[in-house]
N, C-alpha and C positions, 0 to 999 in steps of 0.2 A: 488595473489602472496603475500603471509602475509609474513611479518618481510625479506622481500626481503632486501639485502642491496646492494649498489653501492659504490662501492669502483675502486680505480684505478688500473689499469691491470700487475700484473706482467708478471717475465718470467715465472714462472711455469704455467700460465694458457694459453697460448702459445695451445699448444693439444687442451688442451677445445674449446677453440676460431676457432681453425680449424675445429672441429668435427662439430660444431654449424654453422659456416659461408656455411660448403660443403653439409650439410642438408639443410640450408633453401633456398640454392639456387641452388642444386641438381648438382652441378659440383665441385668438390674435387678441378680443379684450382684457383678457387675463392679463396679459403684458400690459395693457394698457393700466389696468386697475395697480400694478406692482411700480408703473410709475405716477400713480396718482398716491398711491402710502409714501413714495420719496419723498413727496411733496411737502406731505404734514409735518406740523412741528412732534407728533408721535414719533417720527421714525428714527430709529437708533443707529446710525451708521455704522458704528460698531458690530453689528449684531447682521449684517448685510456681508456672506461670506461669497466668493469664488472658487471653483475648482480650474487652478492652472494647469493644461496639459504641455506636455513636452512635444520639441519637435516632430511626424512633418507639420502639427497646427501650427498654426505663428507662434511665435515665439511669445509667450506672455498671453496668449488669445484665452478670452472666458470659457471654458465649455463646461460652467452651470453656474446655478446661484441656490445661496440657501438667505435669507432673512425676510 
């Protein structure tokens, strides 16, 4: 994964994060449940990372999440 960057998650990657969480762990609730924690006053946004890939993805496009 070259020139990978990690950067901190906004909202627009919100979709990405869901698209990614309900693939790898093959139930579309999962995603659901990751944005029912955003919700809570628990959740640490800071602590809520992305992995930004380099072009041909978009430019800036999520392709994962860790928090």
């Amino acid at each position: 994964m070259d020139d990978v960057t990690i950067r901190a998650e906004e909202p627009a990657d919100a979709a990405a994060i869901g698209a990614v969480v309900a693939a790898a762990f093959g139930d579309p609730r999962i995603a659901t449940l990751v944005e029912d924690i955003r919700a809570t006053d628990d959740f640490v946004p800071e602590w809520s990372l992305v992995a930004v890939a380099p072009p041909p993805r978009p430019e800036g496009a999520a392709r994962g999440g860790a928090g």
